[in-house]
N, C-alpha and C positions, 0 to 999 in steps of 0.2 A: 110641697109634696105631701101626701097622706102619711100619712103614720101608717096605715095598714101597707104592708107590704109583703111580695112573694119572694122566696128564695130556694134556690135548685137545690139539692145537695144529693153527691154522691153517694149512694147505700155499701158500695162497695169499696172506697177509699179505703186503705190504711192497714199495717198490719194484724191487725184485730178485728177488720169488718167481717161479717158486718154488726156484730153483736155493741160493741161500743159505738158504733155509729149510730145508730138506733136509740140506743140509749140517752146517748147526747142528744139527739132529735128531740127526742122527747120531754130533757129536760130544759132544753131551748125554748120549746112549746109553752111550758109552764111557767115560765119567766117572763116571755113576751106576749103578750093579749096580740097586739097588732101585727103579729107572723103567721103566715102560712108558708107551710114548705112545700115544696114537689120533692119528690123521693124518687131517686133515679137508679133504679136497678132490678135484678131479676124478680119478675112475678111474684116467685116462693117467699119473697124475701119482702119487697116491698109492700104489695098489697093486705095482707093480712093487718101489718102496719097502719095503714094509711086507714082501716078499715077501722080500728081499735083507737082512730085518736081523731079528735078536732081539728080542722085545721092545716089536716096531712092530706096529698093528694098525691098520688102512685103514680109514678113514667116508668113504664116497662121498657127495661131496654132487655139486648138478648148477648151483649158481648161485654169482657171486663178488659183493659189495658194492663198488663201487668205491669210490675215495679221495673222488670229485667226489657219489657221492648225498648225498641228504638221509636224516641214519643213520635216523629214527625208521621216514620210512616204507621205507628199504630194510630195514630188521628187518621190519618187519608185513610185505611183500609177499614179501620173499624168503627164504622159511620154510627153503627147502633150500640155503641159501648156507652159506659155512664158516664164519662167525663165529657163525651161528645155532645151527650144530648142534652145535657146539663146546659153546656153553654150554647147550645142551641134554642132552648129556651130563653134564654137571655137574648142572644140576638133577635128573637122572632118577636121577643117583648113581652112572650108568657111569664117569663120571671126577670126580677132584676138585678139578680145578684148568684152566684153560683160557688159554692164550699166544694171542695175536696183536699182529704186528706190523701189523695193515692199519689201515682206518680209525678213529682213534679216537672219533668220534662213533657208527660204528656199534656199536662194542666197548663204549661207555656205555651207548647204548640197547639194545642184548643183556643184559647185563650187570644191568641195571633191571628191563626187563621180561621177560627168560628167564628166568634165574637168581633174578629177585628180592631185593630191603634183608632183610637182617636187622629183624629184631621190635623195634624201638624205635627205630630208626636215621631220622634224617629227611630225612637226602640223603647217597648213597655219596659218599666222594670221591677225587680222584684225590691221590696221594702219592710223591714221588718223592726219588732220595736224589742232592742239589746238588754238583755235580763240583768241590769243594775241595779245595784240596793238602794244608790242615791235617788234617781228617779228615774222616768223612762228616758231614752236615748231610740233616734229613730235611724237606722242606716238604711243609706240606698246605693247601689244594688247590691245581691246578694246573690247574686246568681244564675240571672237571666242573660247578660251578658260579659259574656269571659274577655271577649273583646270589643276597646270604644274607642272612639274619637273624642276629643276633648270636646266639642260643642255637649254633646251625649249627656253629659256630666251636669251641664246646664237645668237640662230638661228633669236629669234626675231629683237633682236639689230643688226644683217647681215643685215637681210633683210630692216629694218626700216632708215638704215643707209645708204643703194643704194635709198630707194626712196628718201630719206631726197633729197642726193644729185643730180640726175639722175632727177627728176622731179620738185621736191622744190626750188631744185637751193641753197641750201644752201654747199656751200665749204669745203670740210673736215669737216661736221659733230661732235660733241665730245656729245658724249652716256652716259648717265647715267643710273643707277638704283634707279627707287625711294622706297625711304625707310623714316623710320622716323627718321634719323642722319643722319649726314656725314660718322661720324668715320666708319669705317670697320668694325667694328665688333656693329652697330649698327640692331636694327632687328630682326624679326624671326630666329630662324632655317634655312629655306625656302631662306631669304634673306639673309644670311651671306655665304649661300652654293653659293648662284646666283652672288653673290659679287664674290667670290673666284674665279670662272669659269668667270666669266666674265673679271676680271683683266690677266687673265691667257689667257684667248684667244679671243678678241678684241682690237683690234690694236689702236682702236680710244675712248676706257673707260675714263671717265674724274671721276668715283666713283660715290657715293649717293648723289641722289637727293630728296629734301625733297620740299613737298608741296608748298612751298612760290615760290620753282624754276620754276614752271611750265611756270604760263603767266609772271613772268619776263624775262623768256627767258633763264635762266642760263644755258642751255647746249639746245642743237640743238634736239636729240631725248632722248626720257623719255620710258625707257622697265618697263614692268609689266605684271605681269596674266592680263586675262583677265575679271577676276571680277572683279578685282580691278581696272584696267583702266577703264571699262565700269562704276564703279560708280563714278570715278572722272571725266570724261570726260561729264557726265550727270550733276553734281554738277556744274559744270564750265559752260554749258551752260544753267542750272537753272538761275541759280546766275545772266548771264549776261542780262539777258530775264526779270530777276524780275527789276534786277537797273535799267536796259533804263527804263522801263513803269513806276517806281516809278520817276525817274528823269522829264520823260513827264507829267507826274501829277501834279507834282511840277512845273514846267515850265511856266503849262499852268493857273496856280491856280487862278494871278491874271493880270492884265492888264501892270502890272510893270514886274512883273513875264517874260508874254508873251515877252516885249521890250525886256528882255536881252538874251534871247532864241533866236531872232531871230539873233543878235550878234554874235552868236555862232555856230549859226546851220549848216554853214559849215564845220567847225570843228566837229561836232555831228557825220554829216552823213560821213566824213571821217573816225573816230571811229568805228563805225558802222558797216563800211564795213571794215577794220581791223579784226573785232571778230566776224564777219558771216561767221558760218559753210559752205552756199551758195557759198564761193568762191571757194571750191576748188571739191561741188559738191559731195563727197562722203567718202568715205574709203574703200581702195583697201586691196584685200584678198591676201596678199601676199604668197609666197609657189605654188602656183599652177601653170598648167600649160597653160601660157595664162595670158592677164589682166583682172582680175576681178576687179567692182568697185560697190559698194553697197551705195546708195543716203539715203535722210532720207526721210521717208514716207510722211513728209508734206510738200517734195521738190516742189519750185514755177516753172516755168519756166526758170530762171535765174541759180535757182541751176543745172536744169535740162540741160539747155548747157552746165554750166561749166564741169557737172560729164561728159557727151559726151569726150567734150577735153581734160579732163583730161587723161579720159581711153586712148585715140589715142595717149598722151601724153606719157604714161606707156609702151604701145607701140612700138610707136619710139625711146625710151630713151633705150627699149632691158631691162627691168628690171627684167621679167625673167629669161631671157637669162642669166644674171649678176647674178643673184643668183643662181642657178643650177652652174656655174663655180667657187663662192664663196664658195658652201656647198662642191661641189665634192674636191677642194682643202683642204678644213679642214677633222676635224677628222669627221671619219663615225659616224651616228647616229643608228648605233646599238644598241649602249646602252642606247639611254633615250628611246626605244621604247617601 
């Protein structure tokens, strides 16, 4: 595949667009020689952009999805919105890869119904890489689907396991299912079936993973519904969000306090930037066809570059491509459908 590649992005994502979205554009731009973007949003906004820089080419659209619709039917009605046309480019093969930091339900329902699952896939999922100090940690799903069938689970850990390695950079991957035991036969119903089928057809299963494993790192991806990842994945960066600020409190309390803080603040802001979500910009929709990558609403500019390269990243890595030849060699999914 070329190096040179096109990528959609929303002008309008996120609680700050579009001024940080612009800005990340732009410093995406300057990073990557082999990017061009399309810029998906109103006229005023995009083209002057598009006009001021290399590389940037302007999709006027004329409607925004907001954060508060209902994604499914603001996809169907709002055909010329920027998450729409975004992945419409992608499906039509003008671009091949599409960012947005805006709604993520409507980025799912785009995502589904523009762009379309890959030919065997039974539910895309969402995939995200878990802000540990140790090193990355990849879980799937995270929120695309609240409800699965244990095959589901399969697919996720395929997929979860080409980006691990394909884009994360982590070597032979070894997958777990988290549960709340080790033992096999620990778990729901739900999870001892997921267990079964998982040990039966994933080549790279290393068994259950329990809550403690996550930010320690103990196995490389961590499969789940996607309730349930989506409330661990929230807790985790609850959690990380409350200890800095209470840490900084403390730090700053008193004058002796301050002395030793500064001590250390190297080390801090290396931390830091370890367990910021910002570095890797998003969480890509795995299954579909095309790279999708879906930012977090309160993405700054920095996340906003990274989610850019990431997507060109997903990309060039073919992980599409890699899963559509992973599914179609395994067994069909006619039956978890």
């Amino acid at each position: 595949m070329s190096e040179n590649i096109r990528i959609a992005v929303d002008a309008m994502g996120g609680d700050h667009a579009p001024d940080v979205v612009l800005e990340g554009v732009a410093q995406a731009l300057a990073a990557d020689a082999g990017l061009t973007v399309i810029l998906c949003g109103p006229a005023r906004v995009v083209e002057p952009f598009a006009a001021a820089h290399e590389r940037c080419e302007a999709r006027v659209t004329t409607e925004v999805i907001g954060m508060g619709e209902h994604p499914a039917e603001a996809v169907r009605k709002k055909k010329d919105s920027s998450i729409v046309a975004g992945c419409r480019l992608v499906k039509e093969g003008a671009a091949q890869g599409f960012f947005s930091a805006g709604s993520t339900g409507a980025c799912l329902a785009a995502g589904t119904l523009v762009m379309g699952r890959i030919k065997g896939v039974a539910r895309p999922a969402l995939a995200t890489v878990i802000p540990s100090p140790v090193r990355p940690v990849v879980m799937c799903d995270v929120g695309a689907n609240a409800d699965c069938k244990p095959a589901y689970l399969v697919q996720f850990a395929q997929m979860a396991s080409i980006y691990a390695e394909k884009v994360v950079g982590i070597h032979s991957p070894r997958a777990a299912l988290l549960n709340i035991g080790e033992e096999d036969t620990k778990g729901s119903q739900f999870a001892q079936e997921a267990h079964a089928l998982l040990k039966e057809q994933l080549p790279n299963f290393a068994g259950n993973a329990e809550g403690g494993d996550i930010l320690a790192a103990t196995y490389d991806v961590i499969v789940t519904d996607g309730f349930t990842g989506n409330v661990c994945l929230k807790t985790i960066e609850g959690t990380s969000k409350t200890l800095f600020k209470t840490l900084k409190g403390i730090m700053l309390k008193t004058p002796l306090t301050k002395l030793g803080a500064l001590t250390i603040k190297g080390g801090l802001k290396q931390l830091m930037a370890q367990v910021s979500p910002d570095t890797y910009g998003g969480a890509p929709l795995l299954g579909v066809k095309g790279a999708l990558l879906v930012g977090h609403g309160s993405s700054n500019a920095f996340a906003i570059k990274n989610g850019v390269l990431t997507t060109a990243g997903i990309v060039r890595a073919e992980v599409s491509e890699i899963i559509a030849q992973t599914v179609a060699a395994g067994a069909s999914s006619a039956t978890m459908d």
